[in-house]
C-alpha positions in Angstrom: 0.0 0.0 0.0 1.4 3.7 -1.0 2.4 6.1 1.5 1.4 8.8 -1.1 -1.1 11.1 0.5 -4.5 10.4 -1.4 -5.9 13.4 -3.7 -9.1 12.8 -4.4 -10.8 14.9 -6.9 -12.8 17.0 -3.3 -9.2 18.0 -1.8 -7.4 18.7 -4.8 -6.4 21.9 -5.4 -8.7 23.7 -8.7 -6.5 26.8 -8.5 -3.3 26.0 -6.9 -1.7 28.9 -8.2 -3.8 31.3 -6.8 -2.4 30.9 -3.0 0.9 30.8 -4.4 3.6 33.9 -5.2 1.4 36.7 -6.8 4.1 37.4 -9.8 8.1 37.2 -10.3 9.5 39.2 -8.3 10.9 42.8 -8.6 15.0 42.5 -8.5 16.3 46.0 -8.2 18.7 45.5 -5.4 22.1 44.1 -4.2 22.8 40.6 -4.9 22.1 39.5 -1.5 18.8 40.8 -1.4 17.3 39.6 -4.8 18.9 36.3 -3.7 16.5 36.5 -0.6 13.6 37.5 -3.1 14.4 34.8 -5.9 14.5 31.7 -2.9 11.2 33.1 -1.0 9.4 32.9 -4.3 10.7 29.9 -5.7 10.3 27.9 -2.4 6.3 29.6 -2.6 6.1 27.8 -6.3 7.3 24.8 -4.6 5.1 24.6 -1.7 2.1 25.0 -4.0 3.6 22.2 -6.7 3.5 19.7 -3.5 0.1 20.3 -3.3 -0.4 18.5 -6.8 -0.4 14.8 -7.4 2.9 13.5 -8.3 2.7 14.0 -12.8 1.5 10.7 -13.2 -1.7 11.2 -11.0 -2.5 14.8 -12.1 -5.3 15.5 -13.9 -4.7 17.5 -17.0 -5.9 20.9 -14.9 -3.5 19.9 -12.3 -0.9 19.5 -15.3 -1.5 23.0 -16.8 -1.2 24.3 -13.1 2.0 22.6 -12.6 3.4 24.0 -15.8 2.6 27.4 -15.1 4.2 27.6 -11.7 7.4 25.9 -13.3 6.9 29.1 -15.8 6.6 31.7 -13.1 9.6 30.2 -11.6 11.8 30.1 -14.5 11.4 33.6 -15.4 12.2 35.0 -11.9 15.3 32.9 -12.1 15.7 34.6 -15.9 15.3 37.9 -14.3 17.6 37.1 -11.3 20.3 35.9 -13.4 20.4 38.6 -16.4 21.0 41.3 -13.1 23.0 39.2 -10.8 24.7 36.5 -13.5 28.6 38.3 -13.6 28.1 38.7 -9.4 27.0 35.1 -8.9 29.6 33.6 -11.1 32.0 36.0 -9.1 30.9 34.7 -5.9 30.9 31.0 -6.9 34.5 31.0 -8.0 36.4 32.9 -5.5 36.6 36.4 -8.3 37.3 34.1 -10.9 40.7 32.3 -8.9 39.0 29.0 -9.0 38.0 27.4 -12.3 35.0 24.4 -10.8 33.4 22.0 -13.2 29.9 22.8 -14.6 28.4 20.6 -12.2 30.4 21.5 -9.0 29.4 24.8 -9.8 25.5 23.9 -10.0 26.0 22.1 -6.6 27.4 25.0 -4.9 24.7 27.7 -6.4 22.0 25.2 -5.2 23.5 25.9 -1.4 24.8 29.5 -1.7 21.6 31.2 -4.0 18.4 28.7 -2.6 15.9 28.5 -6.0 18.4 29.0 -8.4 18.8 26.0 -10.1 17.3 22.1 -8.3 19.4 21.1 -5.0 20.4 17.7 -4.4 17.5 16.1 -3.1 15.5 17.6 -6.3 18.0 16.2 -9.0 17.8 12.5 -7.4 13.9 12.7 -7.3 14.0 13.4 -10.8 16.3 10.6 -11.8 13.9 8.3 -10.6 11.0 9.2 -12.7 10.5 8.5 -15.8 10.8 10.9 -18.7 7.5 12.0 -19.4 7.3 12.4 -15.4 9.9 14.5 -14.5 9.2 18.2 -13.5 12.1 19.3 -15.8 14.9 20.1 -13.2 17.1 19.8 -16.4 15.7 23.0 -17.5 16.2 24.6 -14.3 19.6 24.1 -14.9 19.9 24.8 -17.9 19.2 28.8 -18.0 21.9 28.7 -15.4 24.2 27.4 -17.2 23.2 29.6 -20.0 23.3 32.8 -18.1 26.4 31.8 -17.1 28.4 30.5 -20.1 26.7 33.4 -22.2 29.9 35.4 -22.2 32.9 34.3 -24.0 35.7 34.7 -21.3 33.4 32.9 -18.8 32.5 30.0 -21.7 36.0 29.7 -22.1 37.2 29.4 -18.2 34.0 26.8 -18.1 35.4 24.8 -21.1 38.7 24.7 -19.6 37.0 23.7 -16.2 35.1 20.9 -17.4 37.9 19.5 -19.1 40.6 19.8 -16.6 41.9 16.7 -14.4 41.6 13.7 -18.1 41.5 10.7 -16.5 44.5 9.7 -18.2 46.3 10.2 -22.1 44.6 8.8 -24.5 46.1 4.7 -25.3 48.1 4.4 -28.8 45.4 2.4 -30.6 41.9 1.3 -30.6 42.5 -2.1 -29.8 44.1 -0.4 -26.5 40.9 1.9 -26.1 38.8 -1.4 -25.9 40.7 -3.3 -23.4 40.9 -0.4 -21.3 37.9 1.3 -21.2 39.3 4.7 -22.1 36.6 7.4 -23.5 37.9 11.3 -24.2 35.9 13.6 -22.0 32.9 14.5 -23.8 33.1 18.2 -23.3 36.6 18.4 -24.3 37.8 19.3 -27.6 41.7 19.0 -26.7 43.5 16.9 -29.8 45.3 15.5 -26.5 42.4 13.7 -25.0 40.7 12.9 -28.4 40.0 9.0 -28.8 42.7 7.3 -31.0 41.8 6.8 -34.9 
């Protein structure tokens, strides 16, 4: 028997949206203040997503509600991040002396600016659903990553990030690559670390 709360059709919300955040909010301050604004409204659209059915259960109502408040969201993290991108990038790498992988720096922004982009507990939720089930925490990540690899010299310190530590120099031949197991890093375009022809 599921421990999944039961929402029958009486308790389920008809407008969920309409207790939720009324609008994106208005980011005209210092970093540390939008950042307040940006996690008190996206942990408002997250409260009123709980009150759905998990996707598979939700009526398609409940499904157009969902999707709106994913919208809301992702345009108040749009907004945060085309006023605060260059300061949170700053912040998340030490003034640019530390050069994280794309993923470390997801992982850190997820503690340091709360609603940014999905936390931990989020992004293993989602890998357990299937795909049509998922609440698109990929996208959430996504206009981060955007915002943040949007300007060259910051695409280029990323590039070099995601590539840096190869597990080890490529073998001599592809015979070699088979019996080892070696793969070139897939975001790495280094002749170095490209598989052997």
């Amino acid at each position: 028997m599921s421990d999944r709360p039961d929402h029958s059709e009486e308790d389920r919300p008809d407008h969920a949206e309409e207790d939720g955040p009324a609008g994106a909010p208005d980011f005209a301050g210092a970093l540390a203040a939008d950042a307040g604004l940006l996690a008190r409204h996206a942990a408002g659209i997250e409260r009123m997503l709980a009150l759905l059915p998990p996707g598979p259960d939700r009526t398609g109502t409940e499904a157009e509600q969902a999707a709106r408040l994913h919208e809301e969201c992702r345009a108040a993290r749009h907004a945060f991040l085309a006023r605060h991108a260059e300061a949170v990038y700053d912040g998340l790498t030490a003034g640019r002396t530390r050069r994280p992988r794309l993923a470390d720096l997801a992982a850190d922004a997820a503690l340091r600016f709360p609603g940014l982009v999905p936390d931990a507990a989020q992004l293993a939720e989602e890998r357990g659903r299937l795909q049509a089930h998922k609440e698109g925490r990929e996208i959430d990540q996504g206009i981060f990553f955007g915002a943040l690899l949007r300007s060259p010299p910051r695409a280029r310190t990323s590039s070099r990030a995601c590539c840096a530590r190869p597990p080890a120099r490529p073998p001599a031949s592809r015979s070699s690559a088979a019996r080892t197991g070696w793969t070139s890093p897939p975001c790495c375009s280094n002749a170095a670390a490209r598989r052997p022809t």
